[in-house]
C-alpha positions in Angstrom: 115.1 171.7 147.5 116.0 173.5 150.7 119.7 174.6 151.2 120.6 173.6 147.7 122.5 176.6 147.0 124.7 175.7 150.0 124.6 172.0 149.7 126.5 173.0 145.5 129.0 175.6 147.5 130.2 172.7 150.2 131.4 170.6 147.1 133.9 172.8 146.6 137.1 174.4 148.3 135.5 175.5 151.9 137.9 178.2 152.8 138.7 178.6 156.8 140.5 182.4 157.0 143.3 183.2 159.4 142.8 185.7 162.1 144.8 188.2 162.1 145.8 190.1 164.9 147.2 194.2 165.5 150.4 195.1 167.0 148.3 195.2 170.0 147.2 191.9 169.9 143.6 192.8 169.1 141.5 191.3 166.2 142.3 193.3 163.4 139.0 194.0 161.4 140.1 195.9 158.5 142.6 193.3 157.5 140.9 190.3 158.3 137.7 192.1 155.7 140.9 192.2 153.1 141.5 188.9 153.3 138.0 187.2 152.9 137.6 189.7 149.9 140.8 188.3 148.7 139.4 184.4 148.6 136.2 185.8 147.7 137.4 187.6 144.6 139.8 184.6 143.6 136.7 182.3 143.5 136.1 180.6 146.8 132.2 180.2 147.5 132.7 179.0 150.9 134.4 181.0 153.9 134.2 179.5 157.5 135.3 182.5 159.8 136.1 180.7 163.5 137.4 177.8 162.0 140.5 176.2 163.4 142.7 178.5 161.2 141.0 181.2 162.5 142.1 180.3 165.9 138.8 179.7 167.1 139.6 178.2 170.7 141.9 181.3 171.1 139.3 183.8 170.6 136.4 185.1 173.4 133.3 185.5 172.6 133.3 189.3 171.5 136.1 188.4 169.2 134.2 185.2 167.6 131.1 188.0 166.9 133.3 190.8 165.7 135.3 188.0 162.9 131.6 186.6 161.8 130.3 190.2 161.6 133.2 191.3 158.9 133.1 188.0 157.3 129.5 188.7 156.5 130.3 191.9 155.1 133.4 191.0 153.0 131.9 188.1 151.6 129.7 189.3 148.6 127.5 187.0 147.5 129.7 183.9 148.6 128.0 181.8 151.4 129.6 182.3 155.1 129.6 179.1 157.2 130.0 180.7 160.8 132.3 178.1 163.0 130.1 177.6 166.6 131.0 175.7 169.4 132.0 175.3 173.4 128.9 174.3 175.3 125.6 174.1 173.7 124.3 177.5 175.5 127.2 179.3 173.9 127.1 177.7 170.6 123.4 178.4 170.5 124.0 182.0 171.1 126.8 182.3 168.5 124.3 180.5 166.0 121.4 183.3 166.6 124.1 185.9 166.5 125.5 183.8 162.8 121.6 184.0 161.4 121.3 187.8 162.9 124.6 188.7 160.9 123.6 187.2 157.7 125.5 183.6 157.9 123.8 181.2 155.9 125.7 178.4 157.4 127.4 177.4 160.9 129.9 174.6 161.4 129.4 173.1 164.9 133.2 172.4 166.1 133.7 168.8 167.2 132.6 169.1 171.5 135.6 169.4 173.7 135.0 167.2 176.5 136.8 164.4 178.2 133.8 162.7 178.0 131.9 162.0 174.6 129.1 159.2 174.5 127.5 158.6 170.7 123.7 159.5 172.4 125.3 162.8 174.0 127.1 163.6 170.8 123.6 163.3 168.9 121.6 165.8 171.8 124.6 168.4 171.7 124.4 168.6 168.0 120.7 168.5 168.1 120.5 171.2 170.7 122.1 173.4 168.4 120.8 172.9 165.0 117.3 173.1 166.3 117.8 176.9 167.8 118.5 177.6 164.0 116.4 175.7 161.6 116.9 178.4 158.7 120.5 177.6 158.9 122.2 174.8 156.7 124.6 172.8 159.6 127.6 171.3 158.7 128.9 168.8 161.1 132.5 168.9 162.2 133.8 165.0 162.9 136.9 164.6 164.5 136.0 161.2 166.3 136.3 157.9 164.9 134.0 156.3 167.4 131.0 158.4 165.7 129.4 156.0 163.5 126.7 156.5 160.3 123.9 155.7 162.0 124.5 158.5 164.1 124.4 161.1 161.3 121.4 159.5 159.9 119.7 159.5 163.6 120.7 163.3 163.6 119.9 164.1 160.1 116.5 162.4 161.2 116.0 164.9 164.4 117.5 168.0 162.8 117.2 168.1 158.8 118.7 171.0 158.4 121.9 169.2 158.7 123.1 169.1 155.1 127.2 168.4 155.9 129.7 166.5 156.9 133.6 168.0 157.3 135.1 164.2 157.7 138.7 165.0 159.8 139.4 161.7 160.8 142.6 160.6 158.8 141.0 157.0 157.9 139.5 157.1 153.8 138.3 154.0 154.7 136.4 154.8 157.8 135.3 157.6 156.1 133.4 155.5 153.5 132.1 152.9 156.0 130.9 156.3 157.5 129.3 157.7 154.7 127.9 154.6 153.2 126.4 153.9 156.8 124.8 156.9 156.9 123.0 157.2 153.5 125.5 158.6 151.1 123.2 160.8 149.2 122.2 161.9 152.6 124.8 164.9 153.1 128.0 166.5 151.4 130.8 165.2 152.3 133.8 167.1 153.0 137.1 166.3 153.5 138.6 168.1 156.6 141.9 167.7 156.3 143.1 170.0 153.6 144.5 169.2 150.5 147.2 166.4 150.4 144.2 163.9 152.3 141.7 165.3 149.5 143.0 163.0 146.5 142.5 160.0 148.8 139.0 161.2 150.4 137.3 162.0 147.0 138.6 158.4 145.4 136.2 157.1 148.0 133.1 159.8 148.3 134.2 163.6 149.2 133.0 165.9 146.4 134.6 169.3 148.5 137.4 169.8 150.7 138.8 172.6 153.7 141.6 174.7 153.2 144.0 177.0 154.9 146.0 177.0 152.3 143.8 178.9 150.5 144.2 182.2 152.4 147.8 182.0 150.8 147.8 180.9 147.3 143.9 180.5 146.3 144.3 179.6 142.9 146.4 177.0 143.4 143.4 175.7 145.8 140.9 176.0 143.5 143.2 174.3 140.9 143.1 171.2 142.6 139.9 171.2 143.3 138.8 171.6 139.5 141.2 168.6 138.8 140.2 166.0 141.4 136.1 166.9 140.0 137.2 166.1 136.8 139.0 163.3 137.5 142.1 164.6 136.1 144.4 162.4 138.3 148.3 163.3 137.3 147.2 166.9 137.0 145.8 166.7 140.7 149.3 164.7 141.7 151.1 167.4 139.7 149.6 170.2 142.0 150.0 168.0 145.0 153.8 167.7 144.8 154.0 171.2 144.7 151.7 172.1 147.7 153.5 169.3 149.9 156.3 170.7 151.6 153.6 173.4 152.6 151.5 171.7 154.4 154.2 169.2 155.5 155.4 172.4 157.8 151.9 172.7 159.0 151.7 168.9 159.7 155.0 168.4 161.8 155.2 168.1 165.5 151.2 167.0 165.8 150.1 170.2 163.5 151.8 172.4 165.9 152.4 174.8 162.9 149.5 174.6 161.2 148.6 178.1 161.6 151.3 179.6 162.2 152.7 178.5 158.7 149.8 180.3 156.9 150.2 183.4 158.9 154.1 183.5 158.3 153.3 183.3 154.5 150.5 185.8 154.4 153.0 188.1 156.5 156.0 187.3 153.3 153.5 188.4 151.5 152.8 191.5 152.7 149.4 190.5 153.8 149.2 190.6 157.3 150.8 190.1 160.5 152.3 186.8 161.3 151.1 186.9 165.0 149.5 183.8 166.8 148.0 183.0 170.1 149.6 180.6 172.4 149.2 177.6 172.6 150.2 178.3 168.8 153.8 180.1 168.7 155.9 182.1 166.0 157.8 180.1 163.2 162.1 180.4 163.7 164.3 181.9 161.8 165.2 179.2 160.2 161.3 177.7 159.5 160.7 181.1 158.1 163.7 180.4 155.9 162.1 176.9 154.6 158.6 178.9 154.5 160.1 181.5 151.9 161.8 178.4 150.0 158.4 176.9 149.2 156.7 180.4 148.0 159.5 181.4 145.6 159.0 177.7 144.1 155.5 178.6 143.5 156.7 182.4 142.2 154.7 183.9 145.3 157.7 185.5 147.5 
């Protein structure tokens, strides 16, 4: 079957990687190769460079090429799902330049638009995937006004749409969703990191995102293997501990999000803790709380 190899890989942990940035304030390659080989080497299958962690709307173009291009290097024989997105001229191009690279997957961000009508989110979505027919797409859904038969009318136009990366916090929309839209049909992903997954695979996810992932990837992967087995107080076991985590990322609207990871990777020795605005640097005394939560987990 075509894309199978990708369609077992997305029912797993789908890492997104940070971006991290030199004293400069330039993309720095060298580390950003170290930490895809890092996931890569702890087990991850899946890495999404230009993802949200990655910072993707604070990135130009150059600098969107230049994080898929060492992505595709550092990542072995794991599967690279390039994130794409802006208008559909742009995302096409960053597709080509994803399949020219040696991507074997994009992610087409959610379309950032005041406007968004059902039919014009089917033709954007379309437009893209067709440019790329070799690629496996995996759908990004942020909107809860996108229904199943949408997917199904997309999958129809563009089968090389294999995924779904369901970020609408709503398990039960998410089934009507995926039931709607032929269950079987793609593999659905949970988008909103590990304390949603328990509730989205109870009703249908079999893989789930991650930012997490860049800072303790065995822990990621952990819960992962529990929740496929069905292992439900391990899964809540692992869960209390990664809470107050991602509870940092989550406060004031996700305003955090990656700025937590980054803070960690930098107490860690791993890279910088630098962010774009609109994003900004943890305090003192959230870096405080951050090193808390990684000596609990025997990290700092």
């Amino acid at each position: 079957m075509a894309f199978e190899k990708q369609r077992q890989r997305l029912a797993g942990v789908v890492a997104i990687p940070v971006t991290p940035f030199t004293a400069a304030g330039d993309v720095d390659s060298e580390t950003y190769e170290r930490l895809v080989e890092r996931l890569v080497l702890s087990g991850v299958e899946v890495v999404t460079p230009n993802g949200n962690t990655g910072e993707f709307y604070a990135l130009d173009e150059q600098e969107t090429r230049q994080c898929l291009e060492v992505a595709t290097k550092a990542a072995r024989e794991a599967s690279v799902l390039a994130g794409v997105g802006h208008d559909v001229r742009t995302a096409v191009n960053a597709a080509k330049h994803a399949r020219a690279s040696g991507a074997d997957m994009v992610m087409i961000h959610q379309p950032v638009h005041p406007y968004v009508s059902r039919a014009g989110w089917i033709d954007y979505h379309r437009a893209i995937a067709n440019e790329v027919p070799e690629l496996g797409v995996v759908l990004y859904v942020r909107n809860p006004a996108i229904e199943g038969s949408d997917l199904a009318q997309l999958a129809d136009a563009a089968p090389n749409v294999l995924g779904v990366k369901y970020a609408v916090p709503d398990p039960v929309r998410f089934r009507t969703v995926a039931r709607d839209a032929g269950y079987e049909r793609f593999v659905w992903i949970a988008g909103l990191a590990e304390l949603s997954a328990p509730g989205y695979f109870a009703v249908g996810a079999t893989g789930f995102t991650s930012g997490l992932v860049n800072v303790a990837p065995q822990m990621s992967l952990d819960l992962f293997r529990r929740l496929r087995n069905h292992d439900f107080a391990g899964t809540m076991e692992i869960w209390d501990r990664i809470r107050p985590f991602e509870e940092m990322r989550a406060a004031h609207g996700n305003a955090n999000n990656v700025s937590v990871v980054k803070d960690a990777l930098s107490q860690l020795g791993l890279c910088r803790p630098d962010v774009r605005p609109p994003s900004r640097l943890l305090t003192a005394a959230e870096r405080d709380e951050l090193f808390g939560i990684l000596s609990s987990w025997g990290l700092s």
